[in-house]
Backbone as XML, in Angstrom:
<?xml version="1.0"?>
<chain id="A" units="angstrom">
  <residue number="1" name="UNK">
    <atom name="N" x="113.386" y="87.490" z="112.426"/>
    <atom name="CA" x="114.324" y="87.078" z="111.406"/>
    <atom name="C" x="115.564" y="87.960" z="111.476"/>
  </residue>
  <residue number="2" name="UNK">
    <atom name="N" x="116.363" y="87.351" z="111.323"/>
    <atom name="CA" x="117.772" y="88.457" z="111.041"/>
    <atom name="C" x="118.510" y="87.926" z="110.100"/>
  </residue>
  <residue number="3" name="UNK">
    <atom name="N" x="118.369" y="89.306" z="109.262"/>
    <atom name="CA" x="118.761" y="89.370" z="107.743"/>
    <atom name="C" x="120.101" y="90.089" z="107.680"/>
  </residue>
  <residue number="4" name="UNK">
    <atom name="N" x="120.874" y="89.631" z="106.903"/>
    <atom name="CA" x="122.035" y="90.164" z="106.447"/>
    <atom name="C" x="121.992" y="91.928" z="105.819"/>
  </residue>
  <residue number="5" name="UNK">
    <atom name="N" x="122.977" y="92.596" z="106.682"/>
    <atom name="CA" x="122.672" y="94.058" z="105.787"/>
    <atom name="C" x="122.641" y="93.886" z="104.441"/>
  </residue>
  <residue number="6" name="UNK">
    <atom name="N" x="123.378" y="93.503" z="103.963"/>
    <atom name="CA" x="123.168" y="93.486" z="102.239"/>
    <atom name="C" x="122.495" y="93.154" z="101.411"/>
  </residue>
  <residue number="7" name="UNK">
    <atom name="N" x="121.156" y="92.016" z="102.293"/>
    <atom name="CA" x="120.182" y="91.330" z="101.957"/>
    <atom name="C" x="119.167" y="93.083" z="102.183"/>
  </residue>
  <residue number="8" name="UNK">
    <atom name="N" x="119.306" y="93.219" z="102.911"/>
    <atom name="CA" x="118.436" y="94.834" z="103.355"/>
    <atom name="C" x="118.536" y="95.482" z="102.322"/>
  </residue>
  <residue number="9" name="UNK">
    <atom name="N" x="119.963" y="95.669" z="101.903"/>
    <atom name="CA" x="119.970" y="96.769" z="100.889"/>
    <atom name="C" x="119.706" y="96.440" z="99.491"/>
  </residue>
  <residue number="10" name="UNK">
    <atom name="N" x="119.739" y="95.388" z="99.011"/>
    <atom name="CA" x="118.841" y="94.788" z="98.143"/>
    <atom name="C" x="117.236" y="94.987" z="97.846"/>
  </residue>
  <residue number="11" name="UNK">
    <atom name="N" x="116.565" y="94.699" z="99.214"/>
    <atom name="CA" x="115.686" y="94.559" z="98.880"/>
    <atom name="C" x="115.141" y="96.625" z="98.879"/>
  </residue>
  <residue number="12" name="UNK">
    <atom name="N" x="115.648" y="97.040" z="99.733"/>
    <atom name="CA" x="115.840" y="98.453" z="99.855"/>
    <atom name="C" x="115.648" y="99.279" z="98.159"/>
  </residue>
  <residue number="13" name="UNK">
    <atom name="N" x="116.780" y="98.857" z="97.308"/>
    <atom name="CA" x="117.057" y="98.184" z="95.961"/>
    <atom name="C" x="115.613" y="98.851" z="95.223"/>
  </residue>
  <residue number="14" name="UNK">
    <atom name="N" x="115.432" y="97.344" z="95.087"/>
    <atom name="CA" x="114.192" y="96.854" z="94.581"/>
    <atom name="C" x="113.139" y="97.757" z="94.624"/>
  </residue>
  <residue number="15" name="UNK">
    <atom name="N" x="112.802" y="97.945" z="95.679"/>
    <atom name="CA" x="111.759" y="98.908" z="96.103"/>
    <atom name="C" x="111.519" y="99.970" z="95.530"/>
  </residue>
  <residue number="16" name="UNK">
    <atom name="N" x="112.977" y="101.180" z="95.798"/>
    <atom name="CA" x="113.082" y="101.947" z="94.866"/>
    <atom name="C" x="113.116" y="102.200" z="93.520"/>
  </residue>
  <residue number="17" name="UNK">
    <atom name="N" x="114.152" y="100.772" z="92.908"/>
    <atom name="CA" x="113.814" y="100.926" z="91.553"/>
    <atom name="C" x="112.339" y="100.840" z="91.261"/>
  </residue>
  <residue number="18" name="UNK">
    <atom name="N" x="111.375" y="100.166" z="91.687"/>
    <atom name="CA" x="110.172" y="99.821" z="91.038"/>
    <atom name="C" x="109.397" y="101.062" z="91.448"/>
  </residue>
  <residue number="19" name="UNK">
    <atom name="N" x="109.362" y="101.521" z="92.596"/>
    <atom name="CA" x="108.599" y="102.876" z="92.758"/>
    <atom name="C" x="109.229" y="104.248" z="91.513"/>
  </residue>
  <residue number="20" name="UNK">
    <atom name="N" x="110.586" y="104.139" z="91.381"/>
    <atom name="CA" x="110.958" y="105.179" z="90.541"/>
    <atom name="C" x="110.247" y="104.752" z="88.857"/>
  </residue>
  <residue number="21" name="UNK">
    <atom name="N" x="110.267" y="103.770" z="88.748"/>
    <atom name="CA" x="109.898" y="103.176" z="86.985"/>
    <atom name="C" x="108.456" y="102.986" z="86.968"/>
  </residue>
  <residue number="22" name="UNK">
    <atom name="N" x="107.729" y="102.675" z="87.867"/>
    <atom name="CA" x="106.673" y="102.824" z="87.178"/>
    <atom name="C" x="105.873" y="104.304" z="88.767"/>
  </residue>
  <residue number="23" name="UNK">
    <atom name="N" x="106.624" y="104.963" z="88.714"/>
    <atom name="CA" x="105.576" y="106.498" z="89.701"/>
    <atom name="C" x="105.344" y="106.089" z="90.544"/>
  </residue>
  <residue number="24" name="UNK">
    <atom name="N" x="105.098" y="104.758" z="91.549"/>
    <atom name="CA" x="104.393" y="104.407" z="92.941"/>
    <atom name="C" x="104.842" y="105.477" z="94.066"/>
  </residue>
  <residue number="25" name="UNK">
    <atom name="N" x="103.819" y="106.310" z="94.908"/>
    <atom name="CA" x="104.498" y="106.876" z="95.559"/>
    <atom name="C" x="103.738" y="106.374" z="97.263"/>
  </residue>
  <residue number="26" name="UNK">
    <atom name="N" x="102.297" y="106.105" z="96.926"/>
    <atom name="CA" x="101.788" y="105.253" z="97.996"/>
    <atom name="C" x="101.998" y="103.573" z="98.154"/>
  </residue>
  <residue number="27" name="UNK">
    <atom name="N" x="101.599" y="103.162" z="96.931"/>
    <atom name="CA" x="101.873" y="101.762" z="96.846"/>
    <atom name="C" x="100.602" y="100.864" z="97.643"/>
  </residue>
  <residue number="28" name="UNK">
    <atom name="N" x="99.935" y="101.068" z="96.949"/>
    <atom name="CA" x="98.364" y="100.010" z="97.391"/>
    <atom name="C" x="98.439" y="98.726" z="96.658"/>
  </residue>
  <residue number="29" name="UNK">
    <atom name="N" x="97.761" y="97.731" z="96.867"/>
    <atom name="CA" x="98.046" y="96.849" z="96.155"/>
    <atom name="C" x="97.351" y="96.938" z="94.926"/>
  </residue>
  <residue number="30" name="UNK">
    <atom name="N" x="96.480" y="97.351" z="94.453"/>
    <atom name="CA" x="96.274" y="97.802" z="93.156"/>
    <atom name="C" x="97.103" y="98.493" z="92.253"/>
  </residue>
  <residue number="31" name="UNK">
    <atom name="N" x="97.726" y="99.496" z="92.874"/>
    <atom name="CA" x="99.014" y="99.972" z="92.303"/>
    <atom name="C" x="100.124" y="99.141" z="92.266"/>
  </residue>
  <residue number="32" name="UNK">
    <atom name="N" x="100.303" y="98.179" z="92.754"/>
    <atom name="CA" x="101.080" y="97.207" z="92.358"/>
    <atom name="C" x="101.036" y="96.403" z="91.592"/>
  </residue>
  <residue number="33" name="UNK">
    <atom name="N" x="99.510" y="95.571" z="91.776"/>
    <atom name="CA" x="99.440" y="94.854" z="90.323"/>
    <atom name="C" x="99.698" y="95.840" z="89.142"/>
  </residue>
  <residue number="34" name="UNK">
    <atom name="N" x="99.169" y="97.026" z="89.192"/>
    <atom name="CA" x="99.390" y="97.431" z="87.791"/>
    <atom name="C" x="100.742" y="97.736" z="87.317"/>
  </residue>
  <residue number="35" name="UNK">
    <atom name="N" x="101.867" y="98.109" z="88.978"/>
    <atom name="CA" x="102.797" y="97.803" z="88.295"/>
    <atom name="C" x="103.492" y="96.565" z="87.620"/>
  </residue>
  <residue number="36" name="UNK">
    <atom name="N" x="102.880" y="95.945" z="88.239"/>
    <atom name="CA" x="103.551" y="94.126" z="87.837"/>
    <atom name="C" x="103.088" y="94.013" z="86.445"/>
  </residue>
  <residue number="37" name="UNK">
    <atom name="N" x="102.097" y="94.320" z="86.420"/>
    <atom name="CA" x="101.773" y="94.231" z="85.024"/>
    <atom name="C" x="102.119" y="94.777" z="83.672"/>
  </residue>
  <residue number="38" name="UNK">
    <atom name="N" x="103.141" y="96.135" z="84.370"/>
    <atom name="CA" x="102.984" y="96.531" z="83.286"/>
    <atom name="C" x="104.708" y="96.771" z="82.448"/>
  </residue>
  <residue number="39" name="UNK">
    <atom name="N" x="105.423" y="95.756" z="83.417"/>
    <atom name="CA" x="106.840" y="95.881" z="83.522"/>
    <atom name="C" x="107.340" y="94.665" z="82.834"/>
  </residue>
  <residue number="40" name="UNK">
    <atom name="N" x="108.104" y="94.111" z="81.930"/>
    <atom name="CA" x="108.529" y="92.796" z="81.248"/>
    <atom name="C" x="109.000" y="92.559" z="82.146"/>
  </residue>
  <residue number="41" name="UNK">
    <atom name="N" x="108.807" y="91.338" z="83.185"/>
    <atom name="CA" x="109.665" y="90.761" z="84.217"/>
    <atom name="C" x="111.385" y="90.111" z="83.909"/>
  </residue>
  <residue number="42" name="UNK">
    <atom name="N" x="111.474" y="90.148" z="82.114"/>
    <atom name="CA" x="112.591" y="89.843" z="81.984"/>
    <atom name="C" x="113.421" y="91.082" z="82.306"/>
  </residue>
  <residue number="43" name="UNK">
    <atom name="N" x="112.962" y="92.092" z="81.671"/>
    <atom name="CA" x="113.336" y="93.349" z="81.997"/>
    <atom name="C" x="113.553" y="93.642" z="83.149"/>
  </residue>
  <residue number="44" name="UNK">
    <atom name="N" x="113.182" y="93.364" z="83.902"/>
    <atom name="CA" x="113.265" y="93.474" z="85.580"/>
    <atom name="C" x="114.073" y="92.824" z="86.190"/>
  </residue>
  <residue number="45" name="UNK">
    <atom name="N" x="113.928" y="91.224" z="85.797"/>
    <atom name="CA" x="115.455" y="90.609" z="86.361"/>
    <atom name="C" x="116.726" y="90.939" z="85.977"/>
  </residue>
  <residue number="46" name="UNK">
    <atom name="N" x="116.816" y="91.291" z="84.606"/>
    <atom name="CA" x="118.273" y="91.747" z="84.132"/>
    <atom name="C" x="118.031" y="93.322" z="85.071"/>
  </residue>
  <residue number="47" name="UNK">
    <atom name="N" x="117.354" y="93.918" z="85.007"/>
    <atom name="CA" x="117.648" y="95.279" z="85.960"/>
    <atom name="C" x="118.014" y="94.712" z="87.054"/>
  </residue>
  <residue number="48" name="UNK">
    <atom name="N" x="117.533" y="94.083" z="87.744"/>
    <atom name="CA" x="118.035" y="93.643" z="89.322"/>
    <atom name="C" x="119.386" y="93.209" z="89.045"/>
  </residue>
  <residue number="49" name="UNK">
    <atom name="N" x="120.229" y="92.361" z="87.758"/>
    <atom name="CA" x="121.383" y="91.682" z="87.565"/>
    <atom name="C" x="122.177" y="93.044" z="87.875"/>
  </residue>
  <residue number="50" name="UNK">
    <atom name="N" x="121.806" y="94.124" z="86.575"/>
    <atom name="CA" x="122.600" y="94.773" z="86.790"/>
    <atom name="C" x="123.071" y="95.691" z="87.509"/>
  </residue>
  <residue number="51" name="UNK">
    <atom name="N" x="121.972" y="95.700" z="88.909"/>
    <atom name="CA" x="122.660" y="96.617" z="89.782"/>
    <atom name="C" x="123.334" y="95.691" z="90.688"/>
  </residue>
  <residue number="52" name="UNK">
    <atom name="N" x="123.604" y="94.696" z="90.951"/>
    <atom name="CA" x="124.443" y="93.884" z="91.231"/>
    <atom name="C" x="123.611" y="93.224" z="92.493"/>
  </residue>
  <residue number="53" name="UNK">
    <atom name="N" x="122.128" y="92.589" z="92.362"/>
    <atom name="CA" x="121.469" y="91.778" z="93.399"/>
    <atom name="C" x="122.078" y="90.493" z="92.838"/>
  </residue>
  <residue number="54" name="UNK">
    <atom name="N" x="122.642" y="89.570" z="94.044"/>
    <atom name="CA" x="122.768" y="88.763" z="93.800"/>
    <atom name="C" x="121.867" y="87.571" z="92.971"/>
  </residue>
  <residue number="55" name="UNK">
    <atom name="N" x="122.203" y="86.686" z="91.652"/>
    <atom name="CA" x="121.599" y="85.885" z="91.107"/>
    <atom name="C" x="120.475" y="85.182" z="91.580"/>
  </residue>
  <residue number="56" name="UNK">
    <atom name="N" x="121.329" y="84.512" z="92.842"/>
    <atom name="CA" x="120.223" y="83.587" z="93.750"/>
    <atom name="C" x="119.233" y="84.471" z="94.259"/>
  </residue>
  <residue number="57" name="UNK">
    <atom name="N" x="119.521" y="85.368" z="94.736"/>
    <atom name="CA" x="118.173" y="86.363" z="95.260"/>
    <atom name="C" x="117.163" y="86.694" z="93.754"/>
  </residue>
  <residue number="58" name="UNK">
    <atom name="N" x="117.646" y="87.005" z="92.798"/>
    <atom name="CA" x="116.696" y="86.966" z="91.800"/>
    <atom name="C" x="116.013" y="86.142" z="91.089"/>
  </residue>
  <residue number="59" name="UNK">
    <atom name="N" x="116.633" y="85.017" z="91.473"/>
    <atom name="CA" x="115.543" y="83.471" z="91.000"/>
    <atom name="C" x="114.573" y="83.366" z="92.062"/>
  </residue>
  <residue number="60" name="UNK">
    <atom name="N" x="114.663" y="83.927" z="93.238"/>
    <atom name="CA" x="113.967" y="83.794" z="94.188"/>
    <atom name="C" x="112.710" y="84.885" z="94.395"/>
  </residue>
  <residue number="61" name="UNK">
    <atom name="N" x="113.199" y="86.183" z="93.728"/>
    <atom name="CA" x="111.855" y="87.223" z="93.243"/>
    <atom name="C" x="111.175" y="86.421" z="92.373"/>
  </residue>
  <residue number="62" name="UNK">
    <atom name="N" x="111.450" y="85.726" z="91.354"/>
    <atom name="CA" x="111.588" y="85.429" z="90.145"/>
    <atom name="C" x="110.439" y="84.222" z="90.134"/>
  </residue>
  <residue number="63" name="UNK">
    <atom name="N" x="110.619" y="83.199" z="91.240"/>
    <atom name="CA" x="109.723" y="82.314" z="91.821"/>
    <atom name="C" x="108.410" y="82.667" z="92.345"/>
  </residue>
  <residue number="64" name="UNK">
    <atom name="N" x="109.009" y="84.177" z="92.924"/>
    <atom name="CA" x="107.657" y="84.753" z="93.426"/>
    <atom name="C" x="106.716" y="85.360" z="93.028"/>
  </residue>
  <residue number="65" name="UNK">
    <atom name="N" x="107.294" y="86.099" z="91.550"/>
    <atom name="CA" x="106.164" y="86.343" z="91.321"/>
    <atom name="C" x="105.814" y="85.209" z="90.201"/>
  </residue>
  <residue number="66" name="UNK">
    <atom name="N" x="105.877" y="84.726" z="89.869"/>
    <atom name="CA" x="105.537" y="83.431" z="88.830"/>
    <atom name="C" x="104.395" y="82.570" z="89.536"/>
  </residue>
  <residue number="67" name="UNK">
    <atom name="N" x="104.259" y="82.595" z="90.568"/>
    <atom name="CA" x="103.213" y="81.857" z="91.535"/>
    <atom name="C" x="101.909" y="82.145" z="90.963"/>
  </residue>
</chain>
């Protein structure tokens, strides 16, 4: 696949914010659900708004985890 740098740094982004807010420093998937769980996903999309991920990319987290 070849992704746009800015698409990189987005998701780059993401990563960090969620490891910094909820402590992940290994990141197992157990530690993930619990972070998913334990974060208001509205809260999370307006965080992603406001560091400036594009909209469309966040309907598209947004889809994903809603599955």
């Amino acid at each position: 696949m070849d992704f746009d740098v800015s698409t990189i740094d987005h998701i780059f982004c993401v990563r960090q914010i969620l490891q910094k807010e909820m402590g992940i420093q290994g990141g197992s998937i157990s530690d993930n659900k619990t972070a998913n769980d334990s974060v208001s996903r509205e809260f999370f999309y307006n965080t992603l708004i406001a560091f400036g991920v594009p909209k469309k990319l966040v309907q598209l987290i947004e889809m994903c985890l809603t599955l």
